[in-house]
C-alpha positions, 0 to 999 in steps of 0.5 A: 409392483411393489415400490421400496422407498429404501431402494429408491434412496438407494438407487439415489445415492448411486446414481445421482450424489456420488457422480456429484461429490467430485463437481462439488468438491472441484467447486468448493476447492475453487471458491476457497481459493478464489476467497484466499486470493481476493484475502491476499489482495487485500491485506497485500493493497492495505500493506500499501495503502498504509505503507503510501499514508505513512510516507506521505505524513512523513515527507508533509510533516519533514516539509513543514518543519524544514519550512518552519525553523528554516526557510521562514527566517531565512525568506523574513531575511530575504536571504533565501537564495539558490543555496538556502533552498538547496540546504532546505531539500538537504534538511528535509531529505535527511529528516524524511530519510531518519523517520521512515521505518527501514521497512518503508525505505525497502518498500519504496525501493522495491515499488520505484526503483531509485530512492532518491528521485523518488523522494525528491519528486515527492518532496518537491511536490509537498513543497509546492503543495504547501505554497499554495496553502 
């Protein structure tokens, strides 16, 4: 019995890799896309986390301007009644509305309907947030 390397290579190859190509490529095709969902994931939750920062930097910084060139003189004057603070929401909510990028303005939209509440919930929030400071 005569043993030939070349065959047994070849028998191999016939009998055990070319079975394997497709079970190898379903498994590369698997994992590339399971790695180009978690990609997409991620760059989708670092859009929002971004998106989220900058809107809160906005309603913080529009709350403590507002604070500052208005309700600070005004209580000083004791003169901050039910209608001061009514105008002082109003200046904070316009100064917010003019910062955020249209993008943001279209995100918030999309991710909590209602606009309007939505900025009050949170403006009301950093203005309590701040007292507290």
């Amino acid at each position: 019995m005569n043993f030939d390397v070349n065959e047994l290579v070849k028998i191999l190859v016939m009998t055990v890799l070319i079975p394997a190509i497709p079970v190898v490529a379903k498994y590369l095709t698997s994992a590339i896309s399971a790695w180009a969902k978690d990609k997409a994931v991620n760059m989708e939750n670092t859009i929002i986390a971004g998106y989220l920062t900058d809107i809160a930097e906005v309603i913080t910084d529009a709350v403590t301007a507002t604070t500052q060139t208005y309700v600070d003189s005004l209580k000083a004057q004791g003169a901050f009644d039910e209608a001061a603070q009514k105008e002082a929401f109003a200046k904070t909510k316009e100064v917010v509305v003019a910062l955020l990028a249209q993008d943001a303005i279209e995100f918030i939209t999309d991710m909590y309907g209602d606009i309007d509440l939505w900025l009050k919930t949170k403006i009301e929030a950093e203005v309590k947030k701040q007292k507290k400071v």
